[in-house]
N, C-alpha and C positions, 0 to 999 in steps of 0.2 A: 788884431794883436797889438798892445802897446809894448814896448820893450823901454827899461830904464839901463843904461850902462852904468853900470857899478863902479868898471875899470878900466881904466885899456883904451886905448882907439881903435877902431877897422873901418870897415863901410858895409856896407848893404846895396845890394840890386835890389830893385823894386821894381817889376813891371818893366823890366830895362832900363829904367834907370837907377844911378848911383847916389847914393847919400852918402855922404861920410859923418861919422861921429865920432865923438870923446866923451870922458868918463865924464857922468852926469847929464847927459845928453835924453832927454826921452823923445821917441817918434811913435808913428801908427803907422801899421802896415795892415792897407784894406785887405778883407777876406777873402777878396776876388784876383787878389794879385799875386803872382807869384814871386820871392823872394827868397834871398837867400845871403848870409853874411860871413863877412871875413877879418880877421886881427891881420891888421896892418903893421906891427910890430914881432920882429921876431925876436924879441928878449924877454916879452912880457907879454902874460895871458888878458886875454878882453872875457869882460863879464858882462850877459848880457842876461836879464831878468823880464821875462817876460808874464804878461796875463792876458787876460782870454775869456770868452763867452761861450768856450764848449762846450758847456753843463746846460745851457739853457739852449743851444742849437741842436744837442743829442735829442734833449727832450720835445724838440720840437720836427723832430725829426730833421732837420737840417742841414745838417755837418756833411761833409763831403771832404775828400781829400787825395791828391792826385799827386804824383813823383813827377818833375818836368823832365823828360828823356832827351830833347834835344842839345847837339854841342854836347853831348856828355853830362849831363844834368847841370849846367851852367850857362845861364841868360846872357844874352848881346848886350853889350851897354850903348845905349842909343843916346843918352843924355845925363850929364850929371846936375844932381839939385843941389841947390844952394839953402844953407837954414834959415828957415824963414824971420825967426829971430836971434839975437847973442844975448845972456843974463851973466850980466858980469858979475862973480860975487865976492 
């Protein structure tokens, strides 16, 4: 999945660890990892735009997809990441 923020800031778990983003921000979240995100702002909505290779995983029979049940369907954060670059614009 790549996801592009429209709006907003939150963060993201990923695999246990944190990323934090803002609006304009794009990342990838590998297929194999579990994830899951959050608006850091409570006055204002995060938009998060995501795309995908589902069309071509269904057809290949690939696609799987599983709920994380543990902690109440919410990942341990074991590490936060830092962006790998900054685009000043």
């Amino acid at each position: 999945m790549i996801y592009h923020v429209a709006k907003g800031r939150g963060h993201s778990i990923i695999g246990g660890q944190r990323f934090d983003w803002q609006e304009n921000d794009i990342f990838c979240v590998p297929s194999w990892a579990w994830h899951e995100h959050a608006n850091d702002d409570d006055r204002n909505d995060a938009c998060l735009f995501s795309f995908n290779d589902f069309p071509v995983m269904h057809a290949l029979d690939l696609y799987q997809e599983a709920a994380y049940t543990d902690n109440h369907g919410h990942q341990t954060v074991e590490d936060t990441l830092e962006p790998a670059t900054t685009v000043q614009q």
